[in-house]
C-alpha positions, -999 to 999 in steps of 0.1 A, spaced: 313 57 -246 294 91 -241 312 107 -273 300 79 -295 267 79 -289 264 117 -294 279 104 -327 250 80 -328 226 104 -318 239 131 -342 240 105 -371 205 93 -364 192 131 -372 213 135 -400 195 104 -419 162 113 -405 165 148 -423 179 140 -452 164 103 -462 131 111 -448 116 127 -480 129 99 -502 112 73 -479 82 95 -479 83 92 -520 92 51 -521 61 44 -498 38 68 -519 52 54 -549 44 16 -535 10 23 -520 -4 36 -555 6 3 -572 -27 -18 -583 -25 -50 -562 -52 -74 -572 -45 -102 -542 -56 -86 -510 -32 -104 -497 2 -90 -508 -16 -58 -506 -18 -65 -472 21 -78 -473 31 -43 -492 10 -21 -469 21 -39 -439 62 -32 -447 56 1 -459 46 9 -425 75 -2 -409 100 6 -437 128 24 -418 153 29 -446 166 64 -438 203 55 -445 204 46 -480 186 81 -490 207 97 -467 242 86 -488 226 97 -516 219 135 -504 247 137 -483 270 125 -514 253 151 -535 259 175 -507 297 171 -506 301 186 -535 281 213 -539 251 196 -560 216 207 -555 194 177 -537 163 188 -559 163 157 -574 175 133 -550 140 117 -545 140 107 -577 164 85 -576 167 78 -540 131 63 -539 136 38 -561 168 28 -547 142 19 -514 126 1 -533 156 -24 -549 166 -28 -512 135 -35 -495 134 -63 -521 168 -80 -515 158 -77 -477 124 -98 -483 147 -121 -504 172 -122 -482 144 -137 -452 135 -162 -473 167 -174 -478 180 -171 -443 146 -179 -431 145 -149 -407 108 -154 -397 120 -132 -363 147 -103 -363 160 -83 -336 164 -89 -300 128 -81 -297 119 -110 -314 94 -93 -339 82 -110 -365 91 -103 -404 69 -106 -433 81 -139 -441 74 -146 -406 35 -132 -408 28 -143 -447 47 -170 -456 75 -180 -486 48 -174 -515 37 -138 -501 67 -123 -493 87 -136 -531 59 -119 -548 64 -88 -530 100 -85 -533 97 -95 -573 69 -62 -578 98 -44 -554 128 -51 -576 112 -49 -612 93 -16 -599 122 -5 -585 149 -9 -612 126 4 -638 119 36 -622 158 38 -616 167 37 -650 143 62 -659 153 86 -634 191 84 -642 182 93 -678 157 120 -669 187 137 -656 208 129 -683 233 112 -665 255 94 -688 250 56 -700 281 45 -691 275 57 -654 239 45 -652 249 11 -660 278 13 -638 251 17 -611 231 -15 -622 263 -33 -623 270 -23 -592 234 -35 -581 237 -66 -594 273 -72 -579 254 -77 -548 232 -100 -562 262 -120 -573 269 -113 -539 243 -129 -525 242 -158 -545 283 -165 -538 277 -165 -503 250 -192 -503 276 -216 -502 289 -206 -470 256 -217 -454 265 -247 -435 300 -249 -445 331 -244 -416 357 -245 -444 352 -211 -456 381 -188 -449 383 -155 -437 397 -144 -469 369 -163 -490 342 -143 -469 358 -112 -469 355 -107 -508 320 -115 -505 315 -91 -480 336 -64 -502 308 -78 -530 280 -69 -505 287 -34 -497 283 -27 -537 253 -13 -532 266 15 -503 290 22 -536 262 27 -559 245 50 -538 270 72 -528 281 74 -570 244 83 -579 246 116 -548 275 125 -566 265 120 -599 237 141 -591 257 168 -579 274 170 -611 309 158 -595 342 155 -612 353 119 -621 377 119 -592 350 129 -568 321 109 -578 353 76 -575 361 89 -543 328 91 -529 319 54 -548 350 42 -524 336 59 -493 304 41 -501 317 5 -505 343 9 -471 317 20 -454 292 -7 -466 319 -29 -453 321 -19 -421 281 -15 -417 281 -57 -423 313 -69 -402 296 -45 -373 268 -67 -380 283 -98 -377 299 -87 -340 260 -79 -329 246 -109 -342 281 -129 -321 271 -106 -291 236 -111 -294 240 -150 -287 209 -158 -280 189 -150 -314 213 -138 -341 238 -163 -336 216 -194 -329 199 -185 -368 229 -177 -384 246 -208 -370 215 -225 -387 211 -210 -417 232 -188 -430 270 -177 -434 286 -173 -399 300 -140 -387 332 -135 -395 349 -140 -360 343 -172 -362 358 -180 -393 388 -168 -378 384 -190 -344 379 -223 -368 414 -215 -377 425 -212 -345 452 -245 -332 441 -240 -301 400 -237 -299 390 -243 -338 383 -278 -326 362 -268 -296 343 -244 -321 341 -269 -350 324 -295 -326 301 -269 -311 289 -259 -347 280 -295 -358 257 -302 -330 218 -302 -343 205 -279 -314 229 -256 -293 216 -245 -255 219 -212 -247 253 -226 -227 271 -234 -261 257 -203 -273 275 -182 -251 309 -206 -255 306 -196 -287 312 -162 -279 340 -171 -259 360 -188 -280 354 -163 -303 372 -140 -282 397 -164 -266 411 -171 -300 411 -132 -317 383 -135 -335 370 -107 -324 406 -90 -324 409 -102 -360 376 -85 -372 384 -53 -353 416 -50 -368 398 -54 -410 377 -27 -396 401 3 -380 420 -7 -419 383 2 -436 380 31 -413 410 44 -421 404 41 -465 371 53 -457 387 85 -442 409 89 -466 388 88 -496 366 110 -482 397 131 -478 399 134 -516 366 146 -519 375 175 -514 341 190 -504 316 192 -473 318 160 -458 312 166 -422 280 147 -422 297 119 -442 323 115 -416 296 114 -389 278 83 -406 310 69 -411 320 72 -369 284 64 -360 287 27 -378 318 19 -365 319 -4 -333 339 17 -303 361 -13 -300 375 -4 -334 378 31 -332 
């Protein structure tokens, strides 16, 4: 347990240094933005100052890095990329009405200002956001056909996201049904990582390798996810039992002969105690849930590895991100 979180802890400097001046741009970009309602100025101001999206910026450089490219212009790119994703996360609380997140309990912006406050800022996020994006990618001449590979790749996850509303609420999903959307989801760890390498000037086979580094490792960043939000019973799970998809684990256990029953009847009742919470848990490890998920992601690590293997570059850093989000369980 020490040697990973000296992974952690390595990892955690890496994306401080390296996403830290693309944050720095996205929030300078945002706060110079004329907001006539005080209120979503309020809203904007308000997330800006707890924006902690080091990671996505950090793909981007570190991509560009593996290869040799200059990170001059990462920013560029990077910041509006920030801004995309702080957008599907406002969207995303409205739709799994998150108005608390962590184990903290904090509340989100849909939590302090409402549905109507927190649409409107993610709509001035995304059209900001993809406009600047597109202008950046031509600035620096990268070719059409890649920059709309990018946008495809950003709206993948909005197909994403829209696929997986019909999870919400629904125990007949299977594994297999939610793993594709998950695969759709990490579309936009892909993108990221194709735009560092892109701006690096990489060879076709390194700017593919690096775009499957970024979605196996997208992957893995939301099945870890779902095992915190299983372990962390007693807020993640009760919302996500609520209203939205479930984590994977137990899509596995309602498939189980033995406790999918058990599971099924838990999952139908209108309020779970804290008790059923934590039976949850249970049967998600009595049946292999748990075993099931770990097992998809050691097969993630190991693509992730090897596509970063044909990269053929510095990818030290890489490979640290990549150990830091896997769960210790699955290493």
């Amino acid at each position: 347990m020490r040697g990973f979180n000296e992974v952690v802890e390595r990892a955690r400097s890496i994306v401080m240094e390296e996403g830290g001046r693309a944050l720095e741009e996205a929030g300078r970009v945002a706060r110079s933005w004329k907001i006539e309602s005080a209120e979503v100025r309020r809203a904007l101001m308000d997330f800006i100052k707890k924006w902690r999206d080091y990671t996505r910026p950090a793909i981007i450089s570190l991509s560009c890095k593996a290869i040799g490219g200059r990170r001059e212009n990462v920013a560029s790119v990077a910041a509006p990329l920030i801004l995309i994703s702080g957008a599907f996360d406002l969207h995303d609380d409205i739709i799994d009405r998150s108005y608390i997140k962590g184990a903290r309990g904090r509340r989100t912006i849909l939590g302090r200002y409402g549905v109507n406050v927190t649409l409107l800022l993610g709509d001035a996020l995304l059209i900001k956001g993809l406009w600047m994006l597109a202008s950046a990618l031509r600035e620096l001449k990268i070719p059409e056909a890649e920059v709309e590979k990018v946008l495809d790749l950003i709206f993948e996850l909005g197909n994403a996201e829209a696929c997986e509303l019909r999870f919400i609420g629904n125990l007949k999903v299977t594994p297999e049904a939610y793993l594709k959307v998950v695969e759709m989801k990490a579309a936009d760890v892909e993108a990221y990582a194709r735009v560092g390498a892109l701006i690096g000037g990489g060879s076709d086979k390194q700017v593919d390798a690096l775009g499957t580094f970024g979605r196996k490792l997208g992957a893995i960043a939301i099945l870890r996810d779902d095992l915190e939000d299983l372990i962390n019973y007693k807020v993640e799970l009760k919302s996500r039992v609520k209203h939205e998809s479930l984590p994977l684990p137990l899509y596995y256990t309602l498939k189980s002969k033995r406790h999918g029953k058990k599971l099924y009847d838990l999952l139908t009742k209108k309020e779970l105690t804290l008790e059923e919470l934590e039976m949850i848990l249970k049967l998600a490890e009595k049946s292999g849930g748990i075993d099931r998920t770990l097992h998809i992601l050691r097969k993630l690590t190991k693509g992730a590895e090897e596509a970063l293997n044909q990269v053929e570059g510095d990818v030290e850093e890489l490979r640290v991100l990549l150990w830091a989000a896997v769960p210790p369980l699955a290493s």
